[in-house]
C-alpha positions in Angstrom: 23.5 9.9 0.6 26.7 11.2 2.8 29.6 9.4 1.6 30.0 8.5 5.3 27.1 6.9 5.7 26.9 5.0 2.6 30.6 3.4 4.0 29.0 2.7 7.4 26.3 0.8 6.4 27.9 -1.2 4.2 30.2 -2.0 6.7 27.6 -2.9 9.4 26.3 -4.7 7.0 29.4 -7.1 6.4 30.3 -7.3 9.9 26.8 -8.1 11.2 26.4 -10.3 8.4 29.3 -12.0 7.1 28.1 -14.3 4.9 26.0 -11.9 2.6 27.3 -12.3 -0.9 24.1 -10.7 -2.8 21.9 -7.7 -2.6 18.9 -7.0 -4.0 18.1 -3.7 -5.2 14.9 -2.9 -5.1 12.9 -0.2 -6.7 8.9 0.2 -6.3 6.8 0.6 -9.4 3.7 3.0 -9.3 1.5 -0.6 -8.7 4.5 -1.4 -5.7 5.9 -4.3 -7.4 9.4 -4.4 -6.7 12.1 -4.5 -9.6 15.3 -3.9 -9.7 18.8 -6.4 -9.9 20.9 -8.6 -7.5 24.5 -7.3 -8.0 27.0 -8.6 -5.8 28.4 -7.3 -2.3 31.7 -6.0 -3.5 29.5 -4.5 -6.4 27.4 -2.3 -3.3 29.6 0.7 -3.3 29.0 1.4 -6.9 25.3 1.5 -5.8 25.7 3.9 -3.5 28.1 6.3 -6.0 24.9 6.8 -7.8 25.4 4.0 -9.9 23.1 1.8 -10.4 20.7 2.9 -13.4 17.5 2.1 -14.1 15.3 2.9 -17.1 12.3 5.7 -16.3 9.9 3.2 -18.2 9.6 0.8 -14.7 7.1 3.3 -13.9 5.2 3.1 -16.8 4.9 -0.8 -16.3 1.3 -2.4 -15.9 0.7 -5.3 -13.6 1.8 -7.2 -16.1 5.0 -5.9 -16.4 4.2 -4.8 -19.8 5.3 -0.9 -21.0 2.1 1.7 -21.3 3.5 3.3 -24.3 1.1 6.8 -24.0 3.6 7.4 -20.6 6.2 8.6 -23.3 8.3 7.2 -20.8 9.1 4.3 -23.5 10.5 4.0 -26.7 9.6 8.4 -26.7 12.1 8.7 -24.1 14.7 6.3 -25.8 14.1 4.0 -22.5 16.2 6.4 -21.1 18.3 5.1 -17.6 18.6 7.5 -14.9 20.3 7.0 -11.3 18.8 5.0 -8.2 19.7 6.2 -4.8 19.9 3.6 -1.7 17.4 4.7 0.7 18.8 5.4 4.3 18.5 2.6 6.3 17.1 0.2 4.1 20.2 -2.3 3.8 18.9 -5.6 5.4 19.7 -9.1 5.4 16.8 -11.2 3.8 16.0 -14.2 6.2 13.7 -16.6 4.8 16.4 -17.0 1.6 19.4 -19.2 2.1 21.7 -17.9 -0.5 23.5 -14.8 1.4 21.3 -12.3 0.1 20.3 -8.8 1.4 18.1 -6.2 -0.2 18.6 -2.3 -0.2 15.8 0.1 -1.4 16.4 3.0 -3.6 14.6 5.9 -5.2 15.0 7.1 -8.7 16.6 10.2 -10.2 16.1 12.2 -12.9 19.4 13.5 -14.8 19.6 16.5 -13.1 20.0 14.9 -9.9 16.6 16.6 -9.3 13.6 13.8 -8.1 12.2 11.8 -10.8 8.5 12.5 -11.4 7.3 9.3 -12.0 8.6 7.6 -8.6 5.7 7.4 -5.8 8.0 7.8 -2.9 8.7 11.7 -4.3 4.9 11.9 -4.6 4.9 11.2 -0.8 7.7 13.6 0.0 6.4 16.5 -1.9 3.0 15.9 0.1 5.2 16.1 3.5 6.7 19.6 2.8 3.2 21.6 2.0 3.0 19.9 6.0 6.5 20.8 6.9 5.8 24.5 6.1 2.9 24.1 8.1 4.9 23.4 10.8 3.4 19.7 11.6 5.1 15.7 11.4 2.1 13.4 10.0 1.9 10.0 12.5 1.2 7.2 10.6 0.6 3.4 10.9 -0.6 0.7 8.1 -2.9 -2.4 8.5 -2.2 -4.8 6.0 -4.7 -7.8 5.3 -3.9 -10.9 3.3 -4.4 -14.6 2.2 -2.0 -17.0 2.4 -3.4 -19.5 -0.4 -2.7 -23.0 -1.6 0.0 -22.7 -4.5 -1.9 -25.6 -5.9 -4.7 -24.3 -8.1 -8.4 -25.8 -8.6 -9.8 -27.8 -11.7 -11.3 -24.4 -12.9 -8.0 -22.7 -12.7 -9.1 -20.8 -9.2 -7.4 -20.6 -5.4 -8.1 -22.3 -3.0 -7.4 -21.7 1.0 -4.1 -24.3 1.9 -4.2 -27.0 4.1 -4.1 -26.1 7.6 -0.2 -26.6 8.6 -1.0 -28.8 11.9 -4.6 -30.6 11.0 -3.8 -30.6 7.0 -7.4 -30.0 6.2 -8.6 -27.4 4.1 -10.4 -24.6 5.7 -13.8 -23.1 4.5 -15.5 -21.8 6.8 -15.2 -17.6 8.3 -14.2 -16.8 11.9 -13.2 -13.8 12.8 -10.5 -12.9 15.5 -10.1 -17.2 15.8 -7.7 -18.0 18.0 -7.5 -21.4 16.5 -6.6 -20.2 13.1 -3.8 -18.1 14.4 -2.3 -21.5 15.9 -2.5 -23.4 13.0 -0.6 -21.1 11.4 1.4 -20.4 14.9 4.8 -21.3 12.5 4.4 -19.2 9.6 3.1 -16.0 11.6 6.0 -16.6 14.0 8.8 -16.7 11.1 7.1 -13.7 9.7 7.7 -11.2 13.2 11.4 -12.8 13.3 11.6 -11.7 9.9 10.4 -8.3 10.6 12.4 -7.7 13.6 15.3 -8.3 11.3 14.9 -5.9 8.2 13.2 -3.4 11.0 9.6 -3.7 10.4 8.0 -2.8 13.7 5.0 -5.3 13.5 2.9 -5.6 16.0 -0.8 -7.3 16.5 -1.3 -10.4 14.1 -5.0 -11.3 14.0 -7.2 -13.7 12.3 -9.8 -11.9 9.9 -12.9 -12.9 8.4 -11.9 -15.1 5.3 -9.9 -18.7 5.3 -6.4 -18.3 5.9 -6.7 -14.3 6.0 -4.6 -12.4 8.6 -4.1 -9.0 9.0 -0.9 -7.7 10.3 -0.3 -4.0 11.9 2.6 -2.0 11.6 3.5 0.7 14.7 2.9 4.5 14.4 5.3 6.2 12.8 6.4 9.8 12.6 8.2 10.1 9.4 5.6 8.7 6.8 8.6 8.1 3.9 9.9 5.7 5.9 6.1 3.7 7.1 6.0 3.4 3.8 9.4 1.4 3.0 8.4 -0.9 5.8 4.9 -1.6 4.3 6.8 -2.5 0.9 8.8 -4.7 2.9 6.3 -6.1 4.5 5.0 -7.4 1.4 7.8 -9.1 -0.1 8.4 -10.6 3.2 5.3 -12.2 3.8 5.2 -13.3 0.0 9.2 -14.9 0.5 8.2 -16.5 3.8 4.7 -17.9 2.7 6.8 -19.5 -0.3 9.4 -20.7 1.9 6.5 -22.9 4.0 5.1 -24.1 0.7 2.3 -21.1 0.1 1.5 -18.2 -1.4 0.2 -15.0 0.6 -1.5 -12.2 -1.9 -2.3 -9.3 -1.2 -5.3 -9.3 -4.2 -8.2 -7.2 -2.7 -11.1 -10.0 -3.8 -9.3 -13.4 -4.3 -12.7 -14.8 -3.3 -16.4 -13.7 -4.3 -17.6 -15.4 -1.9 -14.9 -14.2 1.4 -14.2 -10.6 2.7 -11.6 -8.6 0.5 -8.2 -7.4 1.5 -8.1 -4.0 2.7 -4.6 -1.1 3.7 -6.3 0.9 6.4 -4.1 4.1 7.6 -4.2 6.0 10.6 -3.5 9.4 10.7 -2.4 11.7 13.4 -0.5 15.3 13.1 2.3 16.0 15.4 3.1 19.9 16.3 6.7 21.5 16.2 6.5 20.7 20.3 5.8 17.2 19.5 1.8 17.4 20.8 -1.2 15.7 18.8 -3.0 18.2 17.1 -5.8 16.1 17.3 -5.9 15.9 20.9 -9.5 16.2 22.3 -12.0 15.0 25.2 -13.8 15.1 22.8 -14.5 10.8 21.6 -15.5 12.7 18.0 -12.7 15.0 17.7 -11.7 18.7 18.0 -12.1 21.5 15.3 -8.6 20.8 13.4 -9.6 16.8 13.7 -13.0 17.6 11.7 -11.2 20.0 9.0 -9.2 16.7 8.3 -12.0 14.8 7.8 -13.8 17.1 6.0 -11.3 17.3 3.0 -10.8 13.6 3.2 -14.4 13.1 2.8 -14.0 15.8 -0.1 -11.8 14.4 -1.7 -11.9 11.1 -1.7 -13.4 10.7 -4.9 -11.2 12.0 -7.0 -8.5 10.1 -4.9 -10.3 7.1 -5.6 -8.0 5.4 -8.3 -5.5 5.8 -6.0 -7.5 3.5 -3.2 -8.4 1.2 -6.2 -6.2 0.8 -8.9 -6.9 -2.5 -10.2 -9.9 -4.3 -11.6 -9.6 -6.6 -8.8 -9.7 -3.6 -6.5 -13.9 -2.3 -6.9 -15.0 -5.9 -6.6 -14.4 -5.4 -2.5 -17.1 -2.5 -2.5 -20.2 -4.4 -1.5 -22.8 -3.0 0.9 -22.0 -4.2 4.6 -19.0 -6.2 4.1 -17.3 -3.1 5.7 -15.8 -1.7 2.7 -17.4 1.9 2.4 -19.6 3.7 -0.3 -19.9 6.9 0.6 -17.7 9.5 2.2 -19.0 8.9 5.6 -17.2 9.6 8.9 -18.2 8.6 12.3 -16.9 7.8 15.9 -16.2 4.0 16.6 -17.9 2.7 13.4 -15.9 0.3 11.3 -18.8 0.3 8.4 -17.4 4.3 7.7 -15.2 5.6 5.4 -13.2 7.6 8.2 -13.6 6.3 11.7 -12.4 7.5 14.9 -11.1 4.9 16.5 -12.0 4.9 20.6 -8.3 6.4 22.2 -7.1 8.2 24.8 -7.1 11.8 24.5 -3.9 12.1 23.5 -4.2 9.7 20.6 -7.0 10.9 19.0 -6.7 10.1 15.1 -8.8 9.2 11.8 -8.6 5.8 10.6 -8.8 5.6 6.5 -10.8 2.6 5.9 -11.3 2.9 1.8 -8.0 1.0 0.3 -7.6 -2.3 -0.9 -4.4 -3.9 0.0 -3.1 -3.5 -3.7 -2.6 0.0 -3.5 1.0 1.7 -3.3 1.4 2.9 -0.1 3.4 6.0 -1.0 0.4 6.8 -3.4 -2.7 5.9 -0.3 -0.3 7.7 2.1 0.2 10.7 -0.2 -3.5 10.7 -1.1 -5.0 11.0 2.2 -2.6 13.5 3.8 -3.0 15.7 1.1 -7.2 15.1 1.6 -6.1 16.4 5.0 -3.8 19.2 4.0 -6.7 20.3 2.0 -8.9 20.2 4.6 -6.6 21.6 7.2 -6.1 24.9 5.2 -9.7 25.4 3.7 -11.0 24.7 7.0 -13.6 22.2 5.4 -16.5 21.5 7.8 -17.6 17.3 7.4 -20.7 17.7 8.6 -22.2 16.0 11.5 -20.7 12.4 12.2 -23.0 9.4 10.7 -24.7 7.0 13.6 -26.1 3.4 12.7 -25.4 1.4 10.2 -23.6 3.4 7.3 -24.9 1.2 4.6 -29.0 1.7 5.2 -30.5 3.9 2.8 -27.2 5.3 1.1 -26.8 4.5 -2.1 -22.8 4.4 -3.1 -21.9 7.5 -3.7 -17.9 7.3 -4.6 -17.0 5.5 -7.8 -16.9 2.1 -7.2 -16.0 0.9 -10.6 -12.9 1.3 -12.4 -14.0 3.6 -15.3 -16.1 6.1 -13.3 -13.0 6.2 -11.4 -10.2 6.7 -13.8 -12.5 9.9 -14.9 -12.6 11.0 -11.5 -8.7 11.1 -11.2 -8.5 12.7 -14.7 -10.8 15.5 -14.0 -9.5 16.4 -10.7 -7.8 19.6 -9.9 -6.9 18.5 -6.1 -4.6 15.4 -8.0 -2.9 17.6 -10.1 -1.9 20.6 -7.9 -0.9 17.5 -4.9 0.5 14.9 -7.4 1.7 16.9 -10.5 0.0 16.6 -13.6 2.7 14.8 -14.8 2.1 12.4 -12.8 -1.5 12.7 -12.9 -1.4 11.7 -16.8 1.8 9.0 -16.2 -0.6 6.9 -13.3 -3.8 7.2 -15.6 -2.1 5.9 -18.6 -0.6 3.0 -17.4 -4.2 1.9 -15.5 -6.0 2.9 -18.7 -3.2 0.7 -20.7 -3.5 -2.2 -17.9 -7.6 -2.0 -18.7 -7.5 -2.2 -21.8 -5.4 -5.0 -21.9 -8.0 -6.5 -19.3 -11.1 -6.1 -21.5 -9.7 -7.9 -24.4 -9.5 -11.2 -22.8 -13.0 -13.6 -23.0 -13.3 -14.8 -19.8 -14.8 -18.3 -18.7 -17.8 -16.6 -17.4 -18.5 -15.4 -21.2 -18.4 -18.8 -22.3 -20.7 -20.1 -19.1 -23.4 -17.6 -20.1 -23.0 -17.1 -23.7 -21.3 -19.9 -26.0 -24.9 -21.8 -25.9 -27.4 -18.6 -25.8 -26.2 -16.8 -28.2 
């Protein structure tokens, strides 16, 4: 960052903010946790010389936190530190806090000053130049859907849904788009958009979705992805700190609930020309020519993008039939049970709406995985075949790998992650969601005793 700017927004910062006195530095691992340190404000401008060090091995973390020693990124690279850079424009006060605190974002560097492999938001930014060549600006805008859950936990150890905030009742029951459930929690959503507006989050439509105390929140369309993607980070921790502040939790999990609709990130896409125009553009409700290539090598690669879309265990139990989470690689016009839908727009703003994610997925990873799906299909001109009408679940089997093994393979095999991602990369994401497995399959569950303690 220009030694300038760097001064100028830490002195905005102070003067818009006077009583700051900590900053978080903030760093998001490959599953978008952030980590990082609180130094002081007088301590900032040593963050912006380029020093403040991390070690390499926060992106060979599981969910756990735990290091995935097979990343070499560990005790085989000493647990080497290398240098974060503050991310332009990411200096914001932190509102639901009371302590004087602020958080900056930053982006890791290998010692070269070169981009470090293993960061996600590099991933994203090598993605954007094979378009930049191209001549063409990806649009893009995030839907984000969450719980906010009681913090108390039930006699078997599970969530529960909160008590309302005005009735204090606990609410069981599913209702979609209910205007009722947006005012009991009138309060909470409200101190979330004033939050927003202050660390520059352009949210916009809150809406009640189909489980207890689920919302989904969308963010605007925005032209430079990188940054779409530090907002939906944010986002996160925001609605996580605010939740906590008003005596909740909100997660992001993509099943917290067998029994209630999962979580899901669903991204529109839209490609701008060097004139500004949508390359998408069409009369047509189903899409021009360049519209269909872009499906077509989203559809064609979406398997192998899959881990991506799902990187948890959690993750595959949201792919049921008809509980609008696809299956297949399907695409159609104004069908929300498809894999890519084209959402009913004006002309002007025709687009593709990815509807596979959970909402645990990294959004530098989702975002980098589908615009290279539609880099791909852009340049190999990939037909998708004629668009699916009805319901997308009758008589189609799933077709994409919906569990996490058959998935991890699909990423490992896959030519299209390594050219897009690096096979460095390729090999650093499937070892630490190989590691974060097998740590999962050696715990005995409650279930295993239910079933088998007596019957075996």
């Amino acid at each position: 960052m220009a030694v300038e700017t760097s001064i100028a927004e830490i002195a905005a910062l102070r003067r818009e903010h006077p009583d700051i006195r900590f900053v978080d530095v903030l760093l998001a691992d490959l599953c978008g946790v952030p980590r990082g340190k609180r130094v002081t404000i007088e301590e900032l401008p040593q963050v912006y010389d380029g020093g403040f060090l991390l070690p390499g091995s926060m992106f060979a973390l599981d969910v756990q936190g735990l290091t995935i020693e097979e990343t070499h990124l560990g005790f085989d690279d000493g647990d080497a530190d290398r240098a974060c850079i503050p991310v332009p424009g990411t200096l914001l006060p932190v509102p639901w806090t009371n302590e004087g605190v602020a958080q900056v974002q930053v982006s890791m560097r290998d010692n070269d000053g070169s981009p470090f492999f293993g960061d996600p938001r590099h991933v994203l930014s090598a993605v954007l130049q094979r378009f930049q060549r191209l001549g063409l600006t990806p649009v893009v805008v995030v839907e984000l859907e969450f719980y906010f859950v009681d913090r108390e936990r039930t006699a078997t150890g599970r969530i529960q849904p909160p008590r309302l905030p005005q009735t204090g009742r606990r609410e069981y029951r599913t209702q979609i788009n209910s205007m009722s459930d947006v005012n009991e929690y009138s309060a909470v959503l409200a101190e979330i958009s004033a939050a927003c507006a202050a660390q520059r989050i352009p949210a916009g439509t809150a809406l009640a979705e189909y489980g207890p105390g689920q919302f989904e929140v969308n963010l605007h369309h925005c032209a430079d992805a990188l940054a779409a993607c530090d907002e939906a980070i944010r986002f996160k921790r925001l609605v996580r700190g605010v939740a906590a502040k008003r005596g909740m939790e909100a997660t992001f999990m993509p099943k917290p609930y067998a029994e209630f609709a999962g979580s899901g990130a669903h991204l529109h896409v839209s490609l701008l020309d060097a004139s500004g125009a949508n390359v998408f553009a069409s009369e047509d409700t189903c899409g021009n020519e360049t519209l269909r290539h872009a499906i077509g090598g989203l559809a064609r690669t979406m398997s192998d993008a899959m881990f991506v879309f799902a990187p948890t265990i959690n993750s595959y139990r949201r792919y049921r039939p008809e509980a609008y989470v696809p299956l297949n690689p399907t695409w159609a016009c104004n069908n929300r049970g498809v894999a890519l839908r084209i959402p009913i727009s004006s002309a002007e703003n025709r687009r593709v709406e990815h509807r596979v994610a959970g909402a645990d997925a990294n959004p530098y990873l989702l975002t980098a995985a589908i615009l290279a799906g539609i880099h791909y299909g852009i340049t190999h001109k990939i037909d998708p075949g004629p668009p699916l009408a009805g319901n997308a679940y009758r008589g189609n089997g799933a077709s994409l790998p919906v569990t996490w093994p058959e998935a991890a393979l699909a990423f490992e095999r896959s030519d299209f992650i390594g050219e897009y991602f690096g096979k460095p990369f390729q090999h650093l994401f499937l070892s630490t969601r190989r590691g974060e497995l097998r740590a999962f399959e050696l715990n005995v569950s409650t279930l295993e005793y239910d079933w088998y303690v007596a019957t075996s």
